[in-house]
C-alpha positions as CSV (number, residue, x, y, z in Angstrom):
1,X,0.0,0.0,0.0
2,X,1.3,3.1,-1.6
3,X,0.5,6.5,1.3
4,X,1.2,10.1,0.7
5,X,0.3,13.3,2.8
6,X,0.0,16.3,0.3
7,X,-0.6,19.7,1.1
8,X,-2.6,22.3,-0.3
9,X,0.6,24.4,-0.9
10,X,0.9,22.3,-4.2
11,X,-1.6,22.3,-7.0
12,X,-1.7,18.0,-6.9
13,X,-2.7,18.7,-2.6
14,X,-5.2,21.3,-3.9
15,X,-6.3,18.8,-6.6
16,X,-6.2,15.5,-4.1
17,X,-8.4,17.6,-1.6
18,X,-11.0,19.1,-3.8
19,X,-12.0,15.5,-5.3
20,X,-12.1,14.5,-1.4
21,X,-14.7,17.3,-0.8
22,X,-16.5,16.1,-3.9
23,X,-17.2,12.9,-1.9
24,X,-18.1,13.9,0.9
25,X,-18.0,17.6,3.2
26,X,-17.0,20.9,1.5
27,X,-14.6,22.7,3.7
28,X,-13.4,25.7,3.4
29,X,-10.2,25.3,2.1
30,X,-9.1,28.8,1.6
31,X,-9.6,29.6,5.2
32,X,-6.0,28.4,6.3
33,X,-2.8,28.2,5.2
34,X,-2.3,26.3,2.7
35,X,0.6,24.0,3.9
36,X,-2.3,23.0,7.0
37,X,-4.4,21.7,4.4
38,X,-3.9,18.3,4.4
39,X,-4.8,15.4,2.4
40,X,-4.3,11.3,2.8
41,X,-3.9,9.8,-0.6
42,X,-3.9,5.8,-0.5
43,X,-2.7,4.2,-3.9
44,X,-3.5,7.4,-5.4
45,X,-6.6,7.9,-4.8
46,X,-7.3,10.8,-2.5
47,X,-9.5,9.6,1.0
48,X,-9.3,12.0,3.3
49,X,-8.5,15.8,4.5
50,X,-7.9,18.1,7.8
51,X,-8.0,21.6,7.9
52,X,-6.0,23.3,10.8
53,X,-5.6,27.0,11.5
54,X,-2.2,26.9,13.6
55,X,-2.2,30.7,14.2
56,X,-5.0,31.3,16.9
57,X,-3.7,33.2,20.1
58,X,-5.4,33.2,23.3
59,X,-4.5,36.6,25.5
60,X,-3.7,35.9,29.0
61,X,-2.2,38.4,31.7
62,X,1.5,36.7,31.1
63,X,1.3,36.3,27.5
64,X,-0.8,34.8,24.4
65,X,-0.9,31.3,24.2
66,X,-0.7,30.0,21.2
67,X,-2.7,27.2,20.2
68,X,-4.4,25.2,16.6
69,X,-8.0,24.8,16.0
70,X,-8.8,21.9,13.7
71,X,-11.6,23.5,11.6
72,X,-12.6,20.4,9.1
73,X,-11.7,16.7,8.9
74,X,-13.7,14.9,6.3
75,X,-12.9,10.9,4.7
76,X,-14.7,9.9,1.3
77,X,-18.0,7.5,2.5
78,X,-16.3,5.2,0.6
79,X,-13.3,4.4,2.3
80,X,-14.6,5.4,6.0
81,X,-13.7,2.6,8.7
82,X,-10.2,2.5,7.2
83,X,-8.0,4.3,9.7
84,X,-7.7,7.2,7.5
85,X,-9.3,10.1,10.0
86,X,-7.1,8.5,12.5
87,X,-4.2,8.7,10.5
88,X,-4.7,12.2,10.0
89,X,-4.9,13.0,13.1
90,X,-1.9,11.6,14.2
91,X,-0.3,13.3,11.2
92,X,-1.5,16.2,12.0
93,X,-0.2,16.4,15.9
94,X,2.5,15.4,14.9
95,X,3.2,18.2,12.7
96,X,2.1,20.8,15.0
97,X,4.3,19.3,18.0
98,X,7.7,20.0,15.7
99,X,6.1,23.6,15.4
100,X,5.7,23.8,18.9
101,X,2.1,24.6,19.4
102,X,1.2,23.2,22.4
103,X,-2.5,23.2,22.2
104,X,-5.0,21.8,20.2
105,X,-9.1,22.9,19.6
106,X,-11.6,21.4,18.2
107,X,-15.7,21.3,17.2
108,X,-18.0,18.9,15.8
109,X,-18.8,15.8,17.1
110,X,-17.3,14.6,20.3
111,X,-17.2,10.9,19.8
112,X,-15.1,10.9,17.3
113,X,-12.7,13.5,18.8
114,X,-13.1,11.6,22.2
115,X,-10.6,8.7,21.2
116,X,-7.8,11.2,20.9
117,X,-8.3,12.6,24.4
118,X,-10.3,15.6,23.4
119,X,-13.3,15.6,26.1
């Protein structure tokens, strides 16, 4: 099995994730930066994206905090119950840890945000 991650910062990750959103949800892509736009592409065929903003603050009296807010997450209907949200996510805290944001939002629905600790 043949995995990629792909951003929207190149026109194949733009590409990947439009035909994603064409099987499923329609996120707003050009909300975030692109390079936080990312897409799951198994044997080449797109399956899934997550949308983070990684530039919210929070003010407190010692200083912001930075943190990320995951805006979308979305997996073709076809290929859910694969490990591919999952995946994603893991990718994705991954990715922000080496950036060093140190907290992560979220909405939608809380079961399926519960697994990764999110309560």
């Amino acid at each position: 099995m043949s995995v990629q991650t792909l951003s929207a910062a190149t026109s194949a990750g733009r590409q990947a994730i439009e035909t994603v959103m064409a099987a499923s949800y329609h996120g707003d892509i050009d909300a975030i930066p692109p390079e936080w736009a990312l897409v799951r592409v198994v044997d080449d065929v797109p399956v899934a994206y997550i949308f983070v903003d990684p530039h919210r603050r929070m003010a407190f009296p010692g200083g912001d905090l930075c943190y990320a807010f995951i805006c979308d997450v979305a997996t073709r209907e076809d290929r859910r119950h694969e490990g591919h949200f999952r995946a994603l996510m893991e990718e994705t805290f991954a990715r922000l840890r080496e950036t060093g944001i140190p907290l992560v939002l979220t909405h939608g629905r809380y079961p399926l945000y519960r697994r990764f600790g999110f309560d």
